[in-house]
Rosetta silent file (secondary structure, phi, psi, omega in degrees, C-alpha in Angstrom):
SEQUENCE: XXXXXXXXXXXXXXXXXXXXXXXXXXXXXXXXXXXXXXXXXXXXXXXXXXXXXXXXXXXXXXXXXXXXXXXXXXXXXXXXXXXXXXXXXXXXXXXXXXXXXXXXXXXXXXXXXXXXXXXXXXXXXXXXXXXXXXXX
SCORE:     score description
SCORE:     0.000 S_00000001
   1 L     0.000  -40.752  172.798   -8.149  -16.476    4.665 S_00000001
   2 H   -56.821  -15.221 -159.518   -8.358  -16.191    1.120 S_00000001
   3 H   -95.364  -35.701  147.952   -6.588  -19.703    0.456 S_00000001
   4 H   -20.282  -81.021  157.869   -9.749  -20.994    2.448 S_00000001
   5 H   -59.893  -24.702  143.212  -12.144  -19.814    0.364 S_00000001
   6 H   -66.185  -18.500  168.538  -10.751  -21.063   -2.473 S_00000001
   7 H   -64.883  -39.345 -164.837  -10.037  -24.520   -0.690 S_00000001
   8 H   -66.480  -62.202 -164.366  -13.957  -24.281   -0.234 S_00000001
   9 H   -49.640  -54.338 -166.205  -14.942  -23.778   -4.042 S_00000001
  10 H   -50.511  -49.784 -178.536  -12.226  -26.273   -4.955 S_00000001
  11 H   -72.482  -29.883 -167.600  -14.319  -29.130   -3.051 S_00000001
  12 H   -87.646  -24.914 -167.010  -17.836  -27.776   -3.577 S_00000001
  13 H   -84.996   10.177  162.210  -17.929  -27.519   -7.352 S_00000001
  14 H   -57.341  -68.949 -165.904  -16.735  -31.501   -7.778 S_00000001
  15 H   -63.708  -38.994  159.986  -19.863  -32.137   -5.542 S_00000001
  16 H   -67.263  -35.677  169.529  -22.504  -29.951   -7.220 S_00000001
  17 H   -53.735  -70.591 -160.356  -21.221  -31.543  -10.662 S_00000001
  18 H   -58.696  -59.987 -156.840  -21.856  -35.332   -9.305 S_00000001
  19 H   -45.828  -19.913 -169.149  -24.983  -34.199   -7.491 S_00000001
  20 H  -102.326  -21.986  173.040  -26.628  -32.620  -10.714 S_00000001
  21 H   -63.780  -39.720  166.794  -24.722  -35.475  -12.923 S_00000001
  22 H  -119.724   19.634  128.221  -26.654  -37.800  -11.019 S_00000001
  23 L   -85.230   15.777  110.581  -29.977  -36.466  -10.761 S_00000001
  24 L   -14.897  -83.918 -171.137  -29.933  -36.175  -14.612 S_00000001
  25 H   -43.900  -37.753  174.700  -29.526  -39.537  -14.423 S_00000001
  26 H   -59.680  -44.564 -150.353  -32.071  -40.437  -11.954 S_00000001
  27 H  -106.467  -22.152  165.086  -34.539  -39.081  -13.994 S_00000001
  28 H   -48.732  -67.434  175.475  -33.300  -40.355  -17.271 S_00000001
  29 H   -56.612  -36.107 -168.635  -33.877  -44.036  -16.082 S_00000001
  30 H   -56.457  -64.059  178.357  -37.196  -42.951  -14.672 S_00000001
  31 H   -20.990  -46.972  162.993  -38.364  -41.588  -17.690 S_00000001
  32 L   -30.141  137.987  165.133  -37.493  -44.984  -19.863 S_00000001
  33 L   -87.484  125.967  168.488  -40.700  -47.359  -20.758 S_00000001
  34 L   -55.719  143.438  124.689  -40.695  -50.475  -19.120 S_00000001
  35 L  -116.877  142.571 -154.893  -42.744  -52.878  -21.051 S_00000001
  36 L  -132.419  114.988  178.726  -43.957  -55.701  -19.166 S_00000001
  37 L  -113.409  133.128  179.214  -45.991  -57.874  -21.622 S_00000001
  38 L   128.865  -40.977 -140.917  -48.164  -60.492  -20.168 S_00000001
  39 L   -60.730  148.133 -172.488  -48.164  -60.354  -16.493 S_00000001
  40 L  -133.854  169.682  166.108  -50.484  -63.122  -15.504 S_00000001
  41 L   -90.651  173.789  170.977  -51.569  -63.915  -11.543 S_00000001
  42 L  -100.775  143.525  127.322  -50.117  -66.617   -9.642 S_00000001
  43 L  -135.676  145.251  176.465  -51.820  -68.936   -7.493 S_00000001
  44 H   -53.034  -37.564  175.009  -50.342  -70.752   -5.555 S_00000001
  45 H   -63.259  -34.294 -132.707  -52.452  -73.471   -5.118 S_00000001
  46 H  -115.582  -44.329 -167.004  -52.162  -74.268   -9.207 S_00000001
  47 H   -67.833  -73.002  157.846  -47.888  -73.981   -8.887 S_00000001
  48 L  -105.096  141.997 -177.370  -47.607  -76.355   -5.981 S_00000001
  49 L   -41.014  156.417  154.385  -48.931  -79.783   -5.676 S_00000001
  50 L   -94.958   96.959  172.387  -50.430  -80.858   -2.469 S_00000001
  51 H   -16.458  -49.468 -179.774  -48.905  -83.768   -0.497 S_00000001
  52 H   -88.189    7.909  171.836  -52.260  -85.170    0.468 S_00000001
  53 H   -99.711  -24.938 -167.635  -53.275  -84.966   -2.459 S_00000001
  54 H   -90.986  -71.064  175.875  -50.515  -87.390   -4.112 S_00000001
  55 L   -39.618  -23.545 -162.893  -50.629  -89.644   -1.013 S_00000001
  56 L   -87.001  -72.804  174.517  -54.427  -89.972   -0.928 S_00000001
  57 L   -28.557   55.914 -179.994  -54.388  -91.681   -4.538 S_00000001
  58 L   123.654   75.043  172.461  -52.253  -94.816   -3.281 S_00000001
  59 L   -81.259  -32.278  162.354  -52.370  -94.799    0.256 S_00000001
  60 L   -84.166   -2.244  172.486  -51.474  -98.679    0.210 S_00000001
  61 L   -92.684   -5.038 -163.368  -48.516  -98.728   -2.174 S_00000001
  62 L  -115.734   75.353 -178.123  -46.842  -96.001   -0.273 S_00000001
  63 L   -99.173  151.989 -168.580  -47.389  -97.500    3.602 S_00000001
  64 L   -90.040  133.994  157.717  -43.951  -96.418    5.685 S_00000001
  65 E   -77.489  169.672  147.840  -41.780  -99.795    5.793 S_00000001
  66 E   -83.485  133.535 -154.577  -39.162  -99.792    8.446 S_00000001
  67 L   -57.860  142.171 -160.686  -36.173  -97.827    7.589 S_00000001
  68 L   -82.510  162.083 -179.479  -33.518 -100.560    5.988 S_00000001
  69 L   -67.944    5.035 -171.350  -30.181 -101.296    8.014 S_00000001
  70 L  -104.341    5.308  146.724  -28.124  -99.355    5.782 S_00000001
  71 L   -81.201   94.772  173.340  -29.463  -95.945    7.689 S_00000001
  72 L   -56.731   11.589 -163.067  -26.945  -95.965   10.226 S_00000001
  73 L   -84.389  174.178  167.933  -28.306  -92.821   12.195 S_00000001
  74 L  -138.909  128.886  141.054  -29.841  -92.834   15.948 S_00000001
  75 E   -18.721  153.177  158.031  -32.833  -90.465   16.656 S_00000001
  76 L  -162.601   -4.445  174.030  -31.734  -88.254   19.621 S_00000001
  77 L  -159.512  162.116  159.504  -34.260  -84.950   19.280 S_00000001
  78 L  -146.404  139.746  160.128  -37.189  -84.114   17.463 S_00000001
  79 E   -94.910  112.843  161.011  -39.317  -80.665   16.935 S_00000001
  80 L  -108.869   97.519  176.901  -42.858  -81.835   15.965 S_00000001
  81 L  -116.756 -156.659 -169.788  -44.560  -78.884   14.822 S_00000001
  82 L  -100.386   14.874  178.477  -47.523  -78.118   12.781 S_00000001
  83 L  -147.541  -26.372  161.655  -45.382  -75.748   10.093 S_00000001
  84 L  -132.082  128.652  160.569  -41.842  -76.522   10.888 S_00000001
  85 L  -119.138  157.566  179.159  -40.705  -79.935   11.973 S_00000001
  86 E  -163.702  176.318 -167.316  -36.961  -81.347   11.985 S_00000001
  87 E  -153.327  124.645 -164.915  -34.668  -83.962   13.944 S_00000001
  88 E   -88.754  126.573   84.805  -31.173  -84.499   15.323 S_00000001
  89 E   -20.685  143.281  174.449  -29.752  -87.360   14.336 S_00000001
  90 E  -154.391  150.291  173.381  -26.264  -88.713   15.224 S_00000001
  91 E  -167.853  128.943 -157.796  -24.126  -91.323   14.137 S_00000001
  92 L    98.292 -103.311  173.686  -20.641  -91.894   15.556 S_00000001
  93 L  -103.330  -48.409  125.711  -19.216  -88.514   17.060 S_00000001
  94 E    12.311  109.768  176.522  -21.457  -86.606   14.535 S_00000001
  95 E  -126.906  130.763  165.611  -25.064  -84.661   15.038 S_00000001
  96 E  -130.044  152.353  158.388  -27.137  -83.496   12.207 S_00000001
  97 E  -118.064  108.503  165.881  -30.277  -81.437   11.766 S_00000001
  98 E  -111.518  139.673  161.857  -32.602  -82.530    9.074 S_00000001
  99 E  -115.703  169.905 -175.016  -35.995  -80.439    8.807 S_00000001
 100 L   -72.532  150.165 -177.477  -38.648  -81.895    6.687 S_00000001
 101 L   121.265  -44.515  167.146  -37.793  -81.423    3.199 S_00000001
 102 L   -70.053  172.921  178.417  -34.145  -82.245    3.459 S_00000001
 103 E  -140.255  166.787 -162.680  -32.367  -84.938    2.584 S_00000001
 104 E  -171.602  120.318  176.690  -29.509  -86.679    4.410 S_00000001
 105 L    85.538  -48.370  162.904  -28.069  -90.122    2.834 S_00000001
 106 L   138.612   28.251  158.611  -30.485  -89.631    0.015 S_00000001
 107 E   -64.154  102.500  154.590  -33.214  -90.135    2.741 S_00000001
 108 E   -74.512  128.353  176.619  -35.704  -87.542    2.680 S_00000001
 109 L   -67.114  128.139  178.532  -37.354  -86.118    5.863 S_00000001
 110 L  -126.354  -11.338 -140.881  -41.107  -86.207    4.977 S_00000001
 111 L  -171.566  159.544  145.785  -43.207  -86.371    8.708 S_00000001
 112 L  -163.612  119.657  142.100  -42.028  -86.258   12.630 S_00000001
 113 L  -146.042 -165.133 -156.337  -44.499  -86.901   15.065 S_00000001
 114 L   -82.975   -5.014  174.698  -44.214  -88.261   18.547 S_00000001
 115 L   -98.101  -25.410 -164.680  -44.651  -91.500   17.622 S_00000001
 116 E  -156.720  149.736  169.652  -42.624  -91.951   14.308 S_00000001
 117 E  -104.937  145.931  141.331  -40.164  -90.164   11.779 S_00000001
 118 E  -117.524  150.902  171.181  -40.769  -90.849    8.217 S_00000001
 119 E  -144.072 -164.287 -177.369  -38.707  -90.519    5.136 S_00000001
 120 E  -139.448 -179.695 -173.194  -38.499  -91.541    1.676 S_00000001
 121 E   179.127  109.649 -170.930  -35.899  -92.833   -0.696 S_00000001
 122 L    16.513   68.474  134.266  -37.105  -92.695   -4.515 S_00000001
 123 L   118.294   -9.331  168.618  -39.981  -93.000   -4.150 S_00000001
 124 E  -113.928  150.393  175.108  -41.068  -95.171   -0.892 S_00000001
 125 E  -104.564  161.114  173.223  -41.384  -94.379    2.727 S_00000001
 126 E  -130.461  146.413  163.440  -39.664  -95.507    5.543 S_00000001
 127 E  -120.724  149.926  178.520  -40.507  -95.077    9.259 S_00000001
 128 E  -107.718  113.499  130.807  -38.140  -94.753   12.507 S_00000001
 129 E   -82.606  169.190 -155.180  -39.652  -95.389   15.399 S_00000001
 130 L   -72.004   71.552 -179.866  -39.990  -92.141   17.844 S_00000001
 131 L  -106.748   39.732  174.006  -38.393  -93.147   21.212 S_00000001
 132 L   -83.041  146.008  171.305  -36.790  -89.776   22.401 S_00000001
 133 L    52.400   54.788  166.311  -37.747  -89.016   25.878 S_00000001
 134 L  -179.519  127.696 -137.309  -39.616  -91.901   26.656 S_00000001
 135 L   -76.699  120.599 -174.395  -38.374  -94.617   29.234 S_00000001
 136 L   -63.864    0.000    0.000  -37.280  -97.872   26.805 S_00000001
């Protein structure tokens, strides 16, 4: 019974040592001054550009051509929504999902809607037309 209580002490005073070693500690980092020089807001608005705003200044040099023959893909799904859109692609055996934003070939997804995908490629658009689900 005795070898017990001594088993007990042996384990608790290890644990009261960390526990008071690291509330020390705890309060030691609190204590420290931060200084944060500076801090400015954000807006958001000021950080990123707006697409319709870059498009509305040259709405006729940027008109979507038709996508050139060296995008090998076929359309086969689309999500057109009004905060995330994206598209299945396939070409061979091969299915991809591009959302807008991505790039695939060095094709960028910029639009899907039910009539047309667009993308871009330094600096020009291209359009696909849309024919999923709708009798050729």
């Amino acid at each position: 019974m005795q070898n017990l209580k001594y088993l007990k002490y042996i384990l608790l005073i290890p644990l009261v040592i960390m526990v008071i070693y690291f509330t020390v500690s705890l309060f030691a980092i609190s204590s420290l001054n931060t200084d944060i020089k500076n801090v400015k807001k954000i807006s958001f608005n000021e950080q990123i550009p707006s697409k319709n705003a870059n498009q509305s200044n040259a709405p006729e040099i940027n008109k979507p051509q038709e996508i050139s023959s060296s995008f090998n893909y076929k359309l086969i799904g689309y999500l057109a929504g009004s905060t995330d859109s994206s598209i299945i692609l396939k070409k061979g055996s091969n299915e991809f999902l591009v959302r807008v934003g991505e790039e695939i070939d060095s094709y960028i997804l910029e639009t899907v809607t039910k009539d047309e995908v667009v993308f871009s490629l330094q600096g020009k658009l291209y359009k696909i037309e849309n024919n999923v689900g709708k009798n050729k």
